[in-house]
C-alpha positions in Angstrom: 156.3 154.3 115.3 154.6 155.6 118.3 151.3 155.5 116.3 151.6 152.6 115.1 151.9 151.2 118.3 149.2 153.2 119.4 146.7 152.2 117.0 147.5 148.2 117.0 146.7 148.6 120.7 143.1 150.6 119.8 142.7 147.5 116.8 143.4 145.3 119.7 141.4 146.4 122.4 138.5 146.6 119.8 138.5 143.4 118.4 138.8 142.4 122.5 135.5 144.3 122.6 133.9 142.7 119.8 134.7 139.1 121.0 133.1 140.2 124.5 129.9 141.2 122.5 130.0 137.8 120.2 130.3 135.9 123.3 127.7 137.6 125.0 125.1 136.7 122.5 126.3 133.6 121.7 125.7 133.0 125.6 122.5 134.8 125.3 121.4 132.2 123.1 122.7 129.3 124.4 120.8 130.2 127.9 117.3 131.3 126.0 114.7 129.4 127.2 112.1 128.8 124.8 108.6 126.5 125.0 108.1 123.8 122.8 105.7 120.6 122.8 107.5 117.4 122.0 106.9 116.3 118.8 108.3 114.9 114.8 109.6 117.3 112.4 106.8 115.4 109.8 104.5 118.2 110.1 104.4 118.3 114.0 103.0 114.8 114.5 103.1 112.6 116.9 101.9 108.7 116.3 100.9 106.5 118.8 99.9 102.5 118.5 97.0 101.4 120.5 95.7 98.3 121.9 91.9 97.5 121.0 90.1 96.1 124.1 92.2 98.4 126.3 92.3 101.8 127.7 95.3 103.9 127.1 96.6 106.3 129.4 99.3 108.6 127.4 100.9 112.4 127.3 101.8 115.1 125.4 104.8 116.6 126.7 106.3 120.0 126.6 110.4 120.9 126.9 111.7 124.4 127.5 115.0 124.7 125.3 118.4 126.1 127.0 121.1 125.0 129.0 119.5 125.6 132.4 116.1 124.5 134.1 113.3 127.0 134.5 113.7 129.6 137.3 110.2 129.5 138.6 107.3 127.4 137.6 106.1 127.9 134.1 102.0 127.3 133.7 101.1 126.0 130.1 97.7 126.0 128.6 96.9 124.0 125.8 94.0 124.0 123.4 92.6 122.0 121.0 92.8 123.5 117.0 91.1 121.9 114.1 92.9 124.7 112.3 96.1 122.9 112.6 94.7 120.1 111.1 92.8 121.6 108.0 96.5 123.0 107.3 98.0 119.3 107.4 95.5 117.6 105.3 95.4 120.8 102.4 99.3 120.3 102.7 98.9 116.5 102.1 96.0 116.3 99.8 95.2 119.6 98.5 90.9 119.1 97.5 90.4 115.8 97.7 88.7 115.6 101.0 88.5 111.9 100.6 92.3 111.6 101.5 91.5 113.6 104.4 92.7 112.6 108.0 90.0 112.9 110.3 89.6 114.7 113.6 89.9 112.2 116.8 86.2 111.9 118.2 85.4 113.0 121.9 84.1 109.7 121.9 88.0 108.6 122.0 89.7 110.3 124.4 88.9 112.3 127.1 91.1 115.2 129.1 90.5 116.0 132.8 92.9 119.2 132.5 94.4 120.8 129.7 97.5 122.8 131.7 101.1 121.6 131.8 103.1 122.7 134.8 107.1 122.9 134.2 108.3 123.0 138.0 111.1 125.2 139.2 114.7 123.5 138.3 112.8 121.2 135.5 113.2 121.0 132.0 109.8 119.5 131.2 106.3 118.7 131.9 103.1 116.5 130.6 99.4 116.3 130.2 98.0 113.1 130.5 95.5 112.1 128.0 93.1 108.6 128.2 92.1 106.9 124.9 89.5 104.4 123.9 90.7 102.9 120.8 87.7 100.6 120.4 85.5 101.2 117.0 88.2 102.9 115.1 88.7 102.0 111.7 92.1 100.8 110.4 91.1 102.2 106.8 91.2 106.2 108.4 94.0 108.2 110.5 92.5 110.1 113.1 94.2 112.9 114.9 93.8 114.8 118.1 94.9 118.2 117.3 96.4 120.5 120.2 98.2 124.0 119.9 100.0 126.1 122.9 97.0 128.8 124.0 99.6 130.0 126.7 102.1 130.2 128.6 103.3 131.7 131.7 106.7 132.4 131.0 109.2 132.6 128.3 108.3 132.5 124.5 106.9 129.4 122.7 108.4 128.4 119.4 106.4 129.0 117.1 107.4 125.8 114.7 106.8 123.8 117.6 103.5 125.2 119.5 101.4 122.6 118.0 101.3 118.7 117.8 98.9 116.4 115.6 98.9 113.2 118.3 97.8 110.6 115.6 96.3 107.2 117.0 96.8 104.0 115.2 95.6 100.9 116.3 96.5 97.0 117.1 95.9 93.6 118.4 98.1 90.6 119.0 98.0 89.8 115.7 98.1 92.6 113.1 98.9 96.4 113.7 97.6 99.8 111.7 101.7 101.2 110.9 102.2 105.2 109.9 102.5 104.4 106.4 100.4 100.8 105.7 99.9 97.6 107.9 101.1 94.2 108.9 102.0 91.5 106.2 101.6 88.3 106.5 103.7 85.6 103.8 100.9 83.5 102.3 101.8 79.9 100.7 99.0 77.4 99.6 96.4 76.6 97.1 93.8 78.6 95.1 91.9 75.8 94.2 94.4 72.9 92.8 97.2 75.2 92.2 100.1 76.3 94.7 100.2 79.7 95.0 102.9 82.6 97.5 101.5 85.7 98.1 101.8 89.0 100.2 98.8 89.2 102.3 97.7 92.8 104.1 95.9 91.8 107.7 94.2 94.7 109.7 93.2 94.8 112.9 89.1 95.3 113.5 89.0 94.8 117.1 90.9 92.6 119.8 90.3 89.8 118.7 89.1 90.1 115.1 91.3 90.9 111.8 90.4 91.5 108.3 91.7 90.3 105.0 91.0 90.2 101.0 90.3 86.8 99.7 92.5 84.8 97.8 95.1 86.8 96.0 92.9 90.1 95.4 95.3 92.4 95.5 94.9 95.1 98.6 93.6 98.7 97.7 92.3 100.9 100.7 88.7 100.7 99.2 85.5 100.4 101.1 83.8 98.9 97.5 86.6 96.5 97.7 86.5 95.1 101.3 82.5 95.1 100.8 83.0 92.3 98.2 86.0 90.8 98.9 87.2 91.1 102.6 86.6 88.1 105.2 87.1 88.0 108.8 89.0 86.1 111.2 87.7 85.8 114.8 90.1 84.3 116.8 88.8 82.5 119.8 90.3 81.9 123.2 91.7 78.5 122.2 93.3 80.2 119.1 90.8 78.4 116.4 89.4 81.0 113.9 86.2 81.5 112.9 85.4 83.1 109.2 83.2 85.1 108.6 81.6 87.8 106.0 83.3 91.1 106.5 80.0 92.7 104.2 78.2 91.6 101.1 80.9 88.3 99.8 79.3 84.8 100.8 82.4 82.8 102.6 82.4 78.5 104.0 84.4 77.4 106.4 86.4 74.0 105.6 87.4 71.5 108.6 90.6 70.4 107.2 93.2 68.6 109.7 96.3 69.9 107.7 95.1 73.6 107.4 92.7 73.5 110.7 91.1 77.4 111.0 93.6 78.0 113.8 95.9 80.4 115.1 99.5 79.7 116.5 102.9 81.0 117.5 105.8 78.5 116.3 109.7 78.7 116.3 111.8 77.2 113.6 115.3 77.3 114.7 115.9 80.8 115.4 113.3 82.1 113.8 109.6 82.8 115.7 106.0 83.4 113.7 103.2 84.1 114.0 101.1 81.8 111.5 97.1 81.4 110.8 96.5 78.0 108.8 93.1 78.5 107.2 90.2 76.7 104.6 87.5 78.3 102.8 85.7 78.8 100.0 84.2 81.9 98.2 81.6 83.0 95.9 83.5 85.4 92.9 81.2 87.6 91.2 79.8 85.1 88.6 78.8 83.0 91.4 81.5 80.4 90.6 83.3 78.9 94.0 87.0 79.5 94.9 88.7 77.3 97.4 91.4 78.6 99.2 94.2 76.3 101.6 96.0 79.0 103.4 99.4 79.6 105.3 100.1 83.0 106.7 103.3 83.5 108.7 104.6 86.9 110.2 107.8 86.9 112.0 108.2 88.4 115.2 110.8 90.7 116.0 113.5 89.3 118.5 113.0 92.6 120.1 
């Protein structure tokens, strides 16, 4: 009996012991501090919408990880790595380059100083970045890629030390979206006949947006938009003018009930934004289409 005693008090004090040692790394762990910029789980990227005719001042920020702030100021250098993005677009589209998101021009952004500083007692820090959105294309997706070259303190996660910072771009009237574009309802006429329709609008600059003809059905082809895209300018007192996005031949009709104009209108709860245009265009035969258009969006109540 007296060793049995003996050795429940030795199983005891050992699973006493063990606990201690599970707790200690579970509190190991919960304290570690580890680097990481702030970014999706979708292949580290980060997308940002952008306002053409503007300048955009953003960041990319940096967390450490663990229950408590840093205990001295951590120093972060950060680097920019077309490697990161050769990865991303073999993972997406294997060989066929013409898939292929494209690396942000110098031309678009510019950096004053690539270092983050995480002060003492913080959690985070940032490193501002300025954009010029102006001249991108709403057909391509450009990224900016930047990886973690260093860092003064504590380790860097390594699923995290890199972020693709993705800009898409916008106007008051359409927006370029992570995975297509705004879409405008259509109802009207195709010469004599009524006709509903789901119509793609891009945005080309501030105040200029792009569409197919018709009811040509959208396809993000450059052969296609050559012979069958138009543009809308709109003007400061909201009429539109049309216009030739490349090689199609396009007239402009006056037309009191669908007058070329932009407008934003409320019906009961509901508010859209609505283009009511009139044209005609030359198909490839050289035969004329007339087209009587209505194109509402509705606006978030956001």
């Amino acid at each position: 009996m007296k060793c049995l005693r003996i050795f429940i008090t030795v199983s005891l004090l050992a699973v006493g012991l063990n606990a201690c040692d599970n707790d200690k790394i579970y509190e190991k762990e919960l304290y570690k501090q580890v680097i990481a910029l702030v970014c999706s789980d979708d292949y580290n990227k980060f997308e940002d919408s952008q306002s053409l005719g503007e300048e955009a001042i953003r960041y990319v920020a940096v967390s450490c990880g663990g229950t408590a702030p840093v205990a001295a100021d951590v120093r972060i250098t950060l680097v920019e790595d077309e490697a990161k993005l050769l990865d991303y677009n073999w993972s997406m589209y294997d060989a066929d380059q013409s898939m292929y998101a494209k690396r942000l021009s110098a031309s678009h952004y510019s950096i004053k100083d690539y270092h983050i500083l995480i002060p003492k007692g913080e959690r985070a820090g940032k490193m501002e970045i300025t954009f010029h959105p102006d001249g991108l294309s709403p057909d391509t997706a450009y990224f900016l890629p930047l990886s973690i070259g260093a860092a003064s303190a504590y380790e860097v996660n390594p699923k995290k030390q890199n972020v693709l910072y993705r800009v898409l771009i916008k106007n008051q009237y359409a927006e370029q979206l992570p995975s297509g574009y705004t879409e405008y309802r259509m109802n009207g006429y195709k010469n004599t006949s009524s006709i509903v329709f789901t119509k793609v609008v891009q945005p080309l600059t501030s105040d200029r947006v792009r569409i197919l003809v018709g009811d040509v059905p959208f396809e993000p082809s450059e052969s296609l938009f050559a012979g069958s895209a138009i543009v809308m300018e709109i003007q400061d007192n909201r009429s539109v003018r049309i216009l030739p996005y490349k090689d199609i031949t396009v007239t402009q009709i006056d037309d009191p009930l669908y007058p070329n104009k932009f407008s934003i209108e409320t019906d009961w709860d509901k508010t859209f934004k609505i283009f009511r245009i009139h044209y005609k265009y030359q198909i490839n035969d050289g035969a004329e289409v007339e087209m009587r258009e209505e194109l509402k969006f509705e606006i978030s109540k956001e």
